[in-house]
Structures are given as C-alpha cells and as structure tokens.
C-alpha positions in Angstrom: -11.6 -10.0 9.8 -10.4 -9.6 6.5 -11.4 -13.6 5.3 -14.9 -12.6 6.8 -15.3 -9.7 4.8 -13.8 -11.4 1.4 -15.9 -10.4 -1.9 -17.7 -7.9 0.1 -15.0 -6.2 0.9 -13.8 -6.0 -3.1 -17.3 -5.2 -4.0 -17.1 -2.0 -1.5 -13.9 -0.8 -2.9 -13.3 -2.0 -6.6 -14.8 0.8 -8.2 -12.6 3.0 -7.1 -11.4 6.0 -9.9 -8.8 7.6 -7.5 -7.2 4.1 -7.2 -7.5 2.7 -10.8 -5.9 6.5 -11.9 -2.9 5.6 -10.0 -2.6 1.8 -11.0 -2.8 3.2 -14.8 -0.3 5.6 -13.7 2.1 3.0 -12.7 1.0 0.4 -15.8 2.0 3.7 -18.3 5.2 3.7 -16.3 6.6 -0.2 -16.7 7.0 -2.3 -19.6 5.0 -4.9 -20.6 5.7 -8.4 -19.3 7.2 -6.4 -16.5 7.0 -8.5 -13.0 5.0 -7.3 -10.3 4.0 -7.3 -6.4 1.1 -6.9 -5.2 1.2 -6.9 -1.2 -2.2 -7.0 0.7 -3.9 -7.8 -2.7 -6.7 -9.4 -1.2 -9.6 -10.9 -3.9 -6.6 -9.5 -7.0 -9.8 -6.5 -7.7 -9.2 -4.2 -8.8 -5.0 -4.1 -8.7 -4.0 -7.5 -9.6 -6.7 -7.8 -12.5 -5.7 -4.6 -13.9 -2.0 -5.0 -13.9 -2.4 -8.3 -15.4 -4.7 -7.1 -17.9 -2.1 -5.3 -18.7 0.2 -7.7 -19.8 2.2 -7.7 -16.3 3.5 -10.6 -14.3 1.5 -10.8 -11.2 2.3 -11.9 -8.1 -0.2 -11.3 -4.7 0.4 -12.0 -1.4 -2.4 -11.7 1.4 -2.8 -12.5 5.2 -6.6 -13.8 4.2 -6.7 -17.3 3.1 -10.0 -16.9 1.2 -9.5 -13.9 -0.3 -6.4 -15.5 -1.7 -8.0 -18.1 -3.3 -10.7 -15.8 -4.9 -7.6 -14.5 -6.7 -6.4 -17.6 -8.2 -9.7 -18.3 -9.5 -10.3 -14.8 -10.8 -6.8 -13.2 -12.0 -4.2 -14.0 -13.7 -0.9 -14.8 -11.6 1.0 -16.4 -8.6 -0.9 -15.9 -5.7 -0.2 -16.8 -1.6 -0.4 -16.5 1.7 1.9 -14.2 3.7 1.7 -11.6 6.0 3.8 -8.5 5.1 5.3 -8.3 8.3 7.5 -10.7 7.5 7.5 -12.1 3.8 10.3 -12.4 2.1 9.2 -12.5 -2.0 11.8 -14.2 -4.0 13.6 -12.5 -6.6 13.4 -8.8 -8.1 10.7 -7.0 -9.0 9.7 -3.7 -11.5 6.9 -2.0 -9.7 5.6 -2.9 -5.7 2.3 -2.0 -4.6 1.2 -1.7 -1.2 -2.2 -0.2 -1.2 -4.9 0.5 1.7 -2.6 -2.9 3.2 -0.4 -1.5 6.1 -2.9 0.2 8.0 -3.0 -2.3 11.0 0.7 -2.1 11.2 3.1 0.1 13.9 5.6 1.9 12.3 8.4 -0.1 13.1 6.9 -2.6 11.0 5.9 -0.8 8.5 9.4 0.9 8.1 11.3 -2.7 8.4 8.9 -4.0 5.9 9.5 -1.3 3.2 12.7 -1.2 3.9 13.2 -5.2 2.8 10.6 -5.0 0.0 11.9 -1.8 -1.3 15.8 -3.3 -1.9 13.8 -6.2 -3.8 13.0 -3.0 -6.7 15.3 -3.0 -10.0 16.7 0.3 -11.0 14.1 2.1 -12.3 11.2 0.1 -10.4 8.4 1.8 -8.9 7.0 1.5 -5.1 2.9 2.3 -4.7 1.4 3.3 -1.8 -2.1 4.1 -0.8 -2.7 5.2 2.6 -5.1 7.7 4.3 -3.2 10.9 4.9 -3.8 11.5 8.8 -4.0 15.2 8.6 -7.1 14.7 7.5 -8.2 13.3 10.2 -5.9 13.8 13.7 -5.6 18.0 14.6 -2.0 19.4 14.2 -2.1 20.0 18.4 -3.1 15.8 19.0 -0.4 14.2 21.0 -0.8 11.0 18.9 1.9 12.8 16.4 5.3 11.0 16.4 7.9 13.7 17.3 8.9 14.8 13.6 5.3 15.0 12.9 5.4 12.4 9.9 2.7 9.7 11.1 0.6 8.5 13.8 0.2 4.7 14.8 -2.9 3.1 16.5 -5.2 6.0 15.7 -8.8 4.5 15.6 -9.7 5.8 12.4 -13.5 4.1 11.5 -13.2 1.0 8.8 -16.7 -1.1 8.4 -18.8 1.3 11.2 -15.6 0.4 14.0 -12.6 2.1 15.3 -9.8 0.4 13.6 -6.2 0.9 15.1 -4.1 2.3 11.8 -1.1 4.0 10.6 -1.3 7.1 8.7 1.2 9.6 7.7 0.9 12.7 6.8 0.7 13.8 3.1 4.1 15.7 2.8 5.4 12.7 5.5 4.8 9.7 3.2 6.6 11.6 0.4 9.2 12.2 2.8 9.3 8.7 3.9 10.0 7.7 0.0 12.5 9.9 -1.0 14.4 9.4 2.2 15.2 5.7 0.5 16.4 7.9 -2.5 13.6 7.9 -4.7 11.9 9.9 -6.7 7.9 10.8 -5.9 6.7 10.8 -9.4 2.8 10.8 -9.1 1.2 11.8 -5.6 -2.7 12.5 -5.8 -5.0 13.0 -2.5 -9.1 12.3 -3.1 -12.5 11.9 -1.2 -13.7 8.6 -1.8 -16.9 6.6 -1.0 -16.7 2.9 -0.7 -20.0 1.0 -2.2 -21.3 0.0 1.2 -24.3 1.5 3.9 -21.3 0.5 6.6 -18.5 3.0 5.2 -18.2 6.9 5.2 -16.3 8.5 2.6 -12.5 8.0 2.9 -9.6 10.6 2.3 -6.9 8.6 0.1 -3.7 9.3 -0.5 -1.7 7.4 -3.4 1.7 8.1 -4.1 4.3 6.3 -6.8 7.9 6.5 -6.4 10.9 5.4 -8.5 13.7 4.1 -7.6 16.4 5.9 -10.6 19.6 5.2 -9.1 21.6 1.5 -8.7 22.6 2.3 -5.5 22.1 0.3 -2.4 18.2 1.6 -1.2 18.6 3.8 2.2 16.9 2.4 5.3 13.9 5.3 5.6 13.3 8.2 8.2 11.8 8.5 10.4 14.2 6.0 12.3 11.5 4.0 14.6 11.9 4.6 18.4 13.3 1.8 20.8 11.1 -0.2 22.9 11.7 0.3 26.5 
C-alpha cells in the first residue's frame, strides 16, 4: 500500500503545521550534529528533511522500498529498508521519531518495539510520537477498549476513503505509556488536521515528545500486553 501511494502520500501530508511545530520542538531540544531516527520516515518529507536541515544526522528506516529511495535522492542521510517490527538500528541515538508509523501494528508490537528502540536513547534523548488519540474517535462505553482503558488495536479508523485496522491510544494513555519507561512528557499538543487530498477527512493528531533524563536502565512500558491463548 504504502510504495503505491509514495509521493502522493508526502504530498497529502507534508504541509502539515501541527507536525512541523513538534519536529521544531524536538530540533530546539537537541544539539546540532546530534544523531537521529527516523522510523516510518517514508519519502524523508517533511521529518527527515527538516531535521537534517537542521544540521542533524539522519537516519530513516521504512517498510516501502520506493518511498525509501525517494529519500536518498531528496534528503540528506542514511536511509533503508526495515520494518519496525523487528529492526534493530545500530548504535545510540539523541532523539527517535515514530510519527503517524505504528498505526497498523497490535500492541504487543508496538510495546516490544518501543521498548527496544527506546533503550537505544542516550540520557537526555528524546522519543516522538504522533498518533491519533482514539478518544476521539471510539465512545468511552465501546468494548474495543483494552481493560485499563489506554488503547484500542484493530479499530478501522478511515486512511485514503478505507477502514484501516490501527492502534490508537488514548491522549492521557500515550503519556502514560511514556512516562511508564521513566520519562519525562515534555511537549504534548492535540490538533484537527486536513491532509491535501479529495480522498482524506480531517484527522485528530496527537504528538507527544518525551525525554529520557535519567541513566538508568529504560523500564519495559504499561500496559503489559496480554498473552495469546
């Protein structure tokens, strides 16, 4: 989907102020030359480009083959193919951004993901998140809650004009989520915004910094995903 989409896809959603306010947020936050992750970055617009406008040392990865290779002609960086899921970036990093690119995940992913991208964060580094906060969207009495009431999985929320199966927390449960690693939520900002395209309604958006400020070892977040039967 996401390779068939490509530059469409970035010219949809590039423009986006609610997004770029956050990524500025996050640039005022880190040093210069400081090295970065981009995961999901797709084409490198608007994230990539911006942090290495910057000054920052980018590195993207993306499940999309041709979206990656639209960022290594257009940004500035190390760009590949990987699937969050289960890539495993080498070395440490100042600042991770995961933005709009978990939404087709369960939780248990999702959680085991963060969890091993969150321990690659220096003291002091900084994890992004954009997501669409699912109280918007699912009614406090819908059984698709997860027992604490934190997130829903699977919810067919509409992407492109079709129900797309996607993970959404709530606003005060992704902040949770965060500081249950022992960070710090340090920017947390929730917006209506419409993507640049006759296919897409206007999206609730939810993006959310958080610093890591101690050397301890990272906590494994909670929720603790349920056990398969």
């Amino acid at each position: 989907m996401w390779d068939e989409l490509n530059v469409e896809y970035e010219h949809a959603y590039r423009n986006n102020p609610f997004k770029q306010d956050c990524v500025e947020k996050a640039i005022a936050l880190l040093k210069p030359g400081s090295r970065v992750l981009d995961v999901g970055c797709g084409t490198g617009v608007p994230v990539a480009q911006m942090l290495a406008d910057s000054g920052m040392d980018v590195h993207g990865t993306d499940v999309a083959p041709q979206m990656i290779s639209h960022a290594k002609a257009s940004v500035k960086g190390t760009f590949e193919v990987g699937n969050m899921v289960d890539h495993q970036p080498q070395g440490t990093f100042d600042a991770i951004f995961i933005i709009f690119s978990q939404l087709g995940l369960g939780y248990s992913e999702f959680h085991a993901a963060v969890y091993r991208l969150a321990k690659t964060l220096q003291p002091g580094g900084l994890l992004v998140i954009g997501q669409a906060p699912a109280e918007q969207v699912v009614s406090a009495q819908d059984d698709a809650w997860d027992e604490t009431h934190s997130y829903v999985e699977g919810y067919n929320l509409p992407f492109w004009g079709q129900p797309f199966p996607t993970l959404m927390f709530s606003r005060a449960g992704q902040k949770a989520f965060l500081q249950s690693m022992g960070f710090e939520v340090v920017y947390d900002e929730v917006n209506t915004f419409q993507p640049d395209n006759t296919n897409c309604g206007p999206e609730d958006q939810q993006y959310t910094i958080a610093r890591r400020n101690s050397e301890d070892p990272v906590k494994q977040p909670v929720p603790t995903p349920k056990l398969k039967a």
